[in-house]
C-alpha positions as CSV (number, residue, x, y, z in Angstrom):
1,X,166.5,-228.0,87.7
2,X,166.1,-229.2,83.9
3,X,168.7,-229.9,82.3
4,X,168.9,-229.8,78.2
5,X,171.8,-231.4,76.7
6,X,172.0,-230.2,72.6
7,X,175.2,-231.9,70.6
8,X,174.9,-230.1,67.1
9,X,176.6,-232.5,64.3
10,X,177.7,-235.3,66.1
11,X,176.4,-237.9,69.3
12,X,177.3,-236.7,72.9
13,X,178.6,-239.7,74.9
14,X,176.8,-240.2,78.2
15,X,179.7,-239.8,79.9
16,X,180.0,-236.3,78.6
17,X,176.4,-236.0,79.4
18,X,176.7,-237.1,83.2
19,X,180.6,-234.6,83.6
20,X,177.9,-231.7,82.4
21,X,175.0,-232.8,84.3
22,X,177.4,-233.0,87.7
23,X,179.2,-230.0,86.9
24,X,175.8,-227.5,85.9
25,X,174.3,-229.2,89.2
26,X,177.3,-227.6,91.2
27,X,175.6,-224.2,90.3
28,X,173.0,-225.2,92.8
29,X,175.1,-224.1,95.6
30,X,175.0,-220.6,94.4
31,X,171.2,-220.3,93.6
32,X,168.8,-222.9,94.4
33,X,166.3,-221.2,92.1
34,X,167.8,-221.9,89.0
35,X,165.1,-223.5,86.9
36,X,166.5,-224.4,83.4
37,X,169.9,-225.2,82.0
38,X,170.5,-224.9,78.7
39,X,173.5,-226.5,77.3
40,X,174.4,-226.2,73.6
41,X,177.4,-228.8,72.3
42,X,179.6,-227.8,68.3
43,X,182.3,-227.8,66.9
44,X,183.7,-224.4,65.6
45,X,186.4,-225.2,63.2
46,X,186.4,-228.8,62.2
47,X,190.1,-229.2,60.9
48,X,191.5,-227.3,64.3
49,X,189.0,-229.4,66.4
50,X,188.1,-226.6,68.1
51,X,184.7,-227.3,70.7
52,X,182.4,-224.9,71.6
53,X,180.4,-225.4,74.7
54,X,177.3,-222.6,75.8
55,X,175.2,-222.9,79.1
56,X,172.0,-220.7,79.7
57,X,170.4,-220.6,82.5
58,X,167.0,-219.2,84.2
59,X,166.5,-218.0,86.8
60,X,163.7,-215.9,88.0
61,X,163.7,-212.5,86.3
62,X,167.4,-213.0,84.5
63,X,168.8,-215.5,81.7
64,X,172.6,-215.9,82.6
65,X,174.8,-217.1,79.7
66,X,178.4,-218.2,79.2
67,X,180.4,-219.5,76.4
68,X,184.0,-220.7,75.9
69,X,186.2,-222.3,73.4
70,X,188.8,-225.1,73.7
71,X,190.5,-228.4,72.4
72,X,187.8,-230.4,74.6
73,X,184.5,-230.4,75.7
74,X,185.6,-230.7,79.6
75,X,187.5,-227.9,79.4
76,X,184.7,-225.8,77.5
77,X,182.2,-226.8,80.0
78,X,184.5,-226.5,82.7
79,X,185.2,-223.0,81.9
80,X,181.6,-221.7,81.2
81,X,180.9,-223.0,84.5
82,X,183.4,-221.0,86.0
83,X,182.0,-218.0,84.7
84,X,178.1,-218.6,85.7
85,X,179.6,-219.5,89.0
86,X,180.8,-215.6,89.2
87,X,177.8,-214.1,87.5
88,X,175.9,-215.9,90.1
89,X,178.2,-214.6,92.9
90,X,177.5,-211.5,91.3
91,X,173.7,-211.3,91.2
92,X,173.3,-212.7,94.9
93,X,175.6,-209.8,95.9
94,X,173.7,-207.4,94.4
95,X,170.3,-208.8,96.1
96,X,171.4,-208.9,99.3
97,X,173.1,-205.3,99.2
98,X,169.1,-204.2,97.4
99,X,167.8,-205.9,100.5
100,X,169.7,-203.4,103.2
């Protein structure tokens, strides 16, 4: 799986880079053909420091995306994680149900 690490208007740390490499990589479990991950780093509101963190990721016939908003970039890429994690529950459910 590639993953693509965008910080719009400022420098992403490596260790941010390696928290969001380790938790996109936990998506394997649910779908070992995911082929891309997108992951797209900004700040919303710069006085309220709010951070914006958005994930896309292919995989064969569907682009799954998740956003969320918060007062870190953890949290925000925590969160959006936690969402692919059920769209991917989601779409495997729906194969194997197709497949009976």
């Amino acid at each position: 799986m590639n993953i693509l690490i965008t910080a719009r208007k400022f420098k992403a740390r490596q260790t941010l880079k390696d928290f969001i490499s380790s938790e996109v990589t936990t998506l394997k479990k649910y779908n070992d053909d995911i082929m891309s991950a997108d992951v797209k780093l900004s700040y919303l509101n710069t006085k309220d420091s709010i951070k914006s963190a958005e994930i896309i990721l292919q995989v064969p016939g569907q682009i799954l995306s998740a956003t969320d908003e918060s007062d870190d970039f953890e949290k925000s890429v925590s969160y959006a994680v936690e969402k692919l994690s059920r769209q991917l529950k989601k779409l495997k459910t729906k194969r194997v149900q197709k497949v009976r």
